[in-house]
C-alpha positions as CSV (number, residue, x, y, z in Angstrom):
1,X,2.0,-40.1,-12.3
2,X,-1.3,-38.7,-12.9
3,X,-1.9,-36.5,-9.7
4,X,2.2,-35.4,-10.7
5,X,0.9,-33.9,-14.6
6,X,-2.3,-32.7,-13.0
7,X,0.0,-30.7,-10.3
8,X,2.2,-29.2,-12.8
9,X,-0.2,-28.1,-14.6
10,X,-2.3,-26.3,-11.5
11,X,1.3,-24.9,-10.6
12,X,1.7,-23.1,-14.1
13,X,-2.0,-22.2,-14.1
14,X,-0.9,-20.0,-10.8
15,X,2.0,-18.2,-12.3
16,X,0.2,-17.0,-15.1
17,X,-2.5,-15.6,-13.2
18,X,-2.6,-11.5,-12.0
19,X,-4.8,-9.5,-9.8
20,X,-6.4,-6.3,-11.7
21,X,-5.3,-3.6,-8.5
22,X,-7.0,-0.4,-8.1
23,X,-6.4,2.0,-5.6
24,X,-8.6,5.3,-5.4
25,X,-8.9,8.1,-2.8
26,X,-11.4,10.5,-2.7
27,X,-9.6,12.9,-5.4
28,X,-7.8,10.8,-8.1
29,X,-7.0,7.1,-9.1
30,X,-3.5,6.9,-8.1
31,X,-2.4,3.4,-9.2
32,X,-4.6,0.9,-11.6
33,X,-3.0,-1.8,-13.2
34,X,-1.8,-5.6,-13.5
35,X,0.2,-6.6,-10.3
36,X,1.3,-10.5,-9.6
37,X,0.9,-9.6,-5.3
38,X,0.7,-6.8,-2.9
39,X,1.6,-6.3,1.1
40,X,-1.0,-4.1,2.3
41,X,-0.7,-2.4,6.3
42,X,-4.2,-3.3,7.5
43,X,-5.6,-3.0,11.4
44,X,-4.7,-6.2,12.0
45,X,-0.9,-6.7,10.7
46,X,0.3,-6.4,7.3
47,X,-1.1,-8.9,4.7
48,X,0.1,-10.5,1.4
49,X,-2.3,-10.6,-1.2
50,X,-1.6,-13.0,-4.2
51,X,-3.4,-14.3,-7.0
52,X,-6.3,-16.5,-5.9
53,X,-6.3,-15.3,-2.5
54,X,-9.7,-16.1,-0.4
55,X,-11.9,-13.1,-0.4
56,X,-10.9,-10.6,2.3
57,X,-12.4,-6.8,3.9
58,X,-10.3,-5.1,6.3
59,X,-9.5,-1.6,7.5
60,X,-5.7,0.1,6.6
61,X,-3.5,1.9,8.9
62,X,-1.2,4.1,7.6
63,X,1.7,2.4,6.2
64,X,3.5,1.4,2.9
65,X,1.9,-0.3,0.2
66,X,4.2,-2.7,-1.6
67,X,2.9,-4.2,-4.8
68,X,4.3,-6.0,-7.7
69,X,3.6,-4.3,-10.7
70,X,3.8,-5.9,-14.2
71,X,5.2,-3.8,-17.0
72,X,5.9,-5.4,-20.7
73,X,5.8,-8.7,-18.8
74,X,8.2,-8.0,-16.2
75,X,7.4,-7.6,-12.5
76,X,8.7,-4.0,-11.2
77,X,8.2,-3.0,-7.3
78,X,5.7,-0.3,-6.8
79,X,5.5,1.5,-3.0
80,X,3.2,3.6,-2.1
81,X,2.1,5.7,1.2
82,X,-1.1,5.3,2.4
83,X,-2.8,6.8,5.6
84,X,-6.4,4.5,6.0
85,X,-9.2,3.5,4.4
86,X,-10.2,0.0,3.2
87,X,-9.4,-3.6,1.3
88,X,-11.1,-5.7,-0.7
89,X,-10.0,-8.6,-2.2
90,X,-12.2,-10.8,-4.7
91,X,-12.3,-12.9,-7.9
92,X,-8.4,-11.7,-8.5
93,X,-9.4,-8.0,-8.3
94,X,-8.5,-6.2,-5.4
95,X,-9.2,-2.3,-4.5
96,X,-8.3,-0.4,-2.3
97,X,-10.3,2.7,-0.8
98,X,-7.5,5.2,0.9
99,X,-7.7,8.6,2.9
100,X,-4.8,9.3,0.9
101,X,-2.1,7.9,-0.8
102,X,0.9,8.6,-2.8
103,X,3.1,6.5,-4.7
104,X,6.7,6.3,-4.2
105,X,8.0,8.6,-6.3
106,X,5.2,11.3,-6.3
107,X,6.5,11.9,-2.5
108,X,8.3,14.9,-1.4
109,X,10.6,14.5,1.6
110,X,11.4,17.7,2.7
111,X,7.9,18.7,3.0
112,X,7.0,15.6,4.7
113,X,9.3,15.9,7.3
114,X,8.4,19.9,7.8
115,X,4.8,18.4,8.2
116,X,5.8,15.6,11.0
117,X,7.1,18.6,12.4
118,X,4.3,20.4,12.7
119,X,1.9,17.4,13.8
120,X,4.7,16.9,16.8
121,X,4.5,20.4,17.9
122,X,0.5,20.4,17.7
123,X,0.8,16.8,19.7
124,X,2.8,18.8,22.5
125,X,0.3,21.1,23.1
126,X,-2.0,20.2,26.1
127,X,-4.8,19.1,24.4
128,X,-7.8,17.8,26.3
129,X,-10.2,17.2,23.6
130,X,-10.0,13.6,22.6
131,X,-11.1,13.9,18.7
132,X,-8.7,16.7,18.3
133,X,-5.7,14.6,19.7
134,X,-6.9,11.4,17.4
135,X,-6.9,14.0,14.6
136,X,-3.7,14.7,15.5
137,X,-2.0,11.4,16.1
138,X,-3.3,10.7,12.6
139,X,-1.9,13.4,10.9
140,X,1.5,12.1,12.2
141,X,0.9,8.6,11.1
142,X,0.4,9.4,8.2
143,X,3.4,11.8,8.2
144,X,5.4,9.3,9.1
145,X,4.0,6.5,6.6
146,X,5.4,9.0,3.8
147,X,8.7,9.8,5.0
148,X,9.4,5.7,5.4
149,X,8.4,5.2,1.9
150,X,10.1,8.3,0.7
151,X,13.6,7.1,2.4
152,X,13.1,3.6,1.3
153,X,12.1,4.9,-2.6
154,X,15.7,6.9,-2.5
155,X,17.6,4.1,-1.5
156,X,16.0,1.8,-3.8
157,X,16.1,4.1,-6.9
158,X,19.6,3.7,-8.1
159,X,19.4,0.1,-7.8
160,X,15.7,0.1,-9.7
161,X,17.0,1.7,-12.6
C-alpha cells in the first residue's frame, strides 16, 4: 500500500515538472521559454527530451525542432527549423546552440524553395573541391529542413488556432 502512495506521488511530482528551453544562434535568441518536452534531429537519430532526462551532448543535423511549449498553463506545439549546431541537456534545462534556426511561423516558403533551387543548381555544377561541395550539400539541408517545417506549420495552422 505504501510503495502504491509513494508511486503516486513520484508520478504527480513528474507532471508538474518543465525544462527551462533556450535556443540561441549566433545572431538572436529565437525561442526561451517553459516547455514540458522537445524532439530534437541530432547526428545520431532524433531524440525526445523530457523532464528529468539523464544529462545528454550531441551534434544537430538539420531538421525540425518540435517542442512543447507552455503558455497560461497549457501546452501549445512549437516547430522550428534548424540547420546544426549543438544539445545540451542538464538539471531540466536544456539549450540548444544552432547555425541557424527559425521557428515555424517566422518561415517564408517561397523564398525557401527559390533558395533549394539555387543550392540544386550549384550542386550540379562539377565541383571538385570537397569543402565547397559539403558547403553546398549543407546549404540544401538546411533548405530543405525549412521548407518541411514551413509545409507542416501551414497545414497545422488552421487546426492550431
Amino acid at each position: 500500500m505504501i510503495s502504491v502512495l509513494l508511486f503516486i506521488v513520484y508520478c504527480s511530482l513528474l507532471t508538474d515538472m518543465n525544462i527551462k528551453f533556450k535556443i540561441v544562434t549566433p545572431e538572436r535568441t529565437v525561442l526561451e521559454q517553459e516547455i514540458t518536452q522537445a524532439t530534437i534531429p541530432t547526428v545520431v537519430g532524433e531524440i525526445t527530451i523530457l523532464p528529468n532526462h539523464r544529462s545528454y551532448i550531441a551534434g544537430l543535423k538539420p531538421g525540425e525542432i518540435l517542442v512543447k511549449c507552455l503558455e497560461q498553463g497549457k501546452t501549445k506545439d512549437c516547430a522550428l527549423a534548424v540547420s546544426g549546431g549543438f544539445v545540451e541537456f542538464h538539471n531540466n534545462e536544456l539549450t540548444i546552440l544552432a547555425d541557424t534556426a527559425e521557428r515555424a511561423e517566422e518561415l517564408d516558403l517561397k523564398r525557401a524553395e527559390e533558395a533549394r533551387k539555387r543550392a540544386e543548381e550549384l550542386k550540379k555544377r562539377k565541383i571538385t573541391d570537397e569543402k565547397e561541395y559539403a558547403t553546398v550539400l549543407a546549404q540544401l539541408e538546411k533548405e530543405l529542413a525549412r521548407i518541411k517545417v514551413a509545409k507542416k506549420w501551414r497545414k497545422l495552422r488552421p487546426r492550431l488556432k
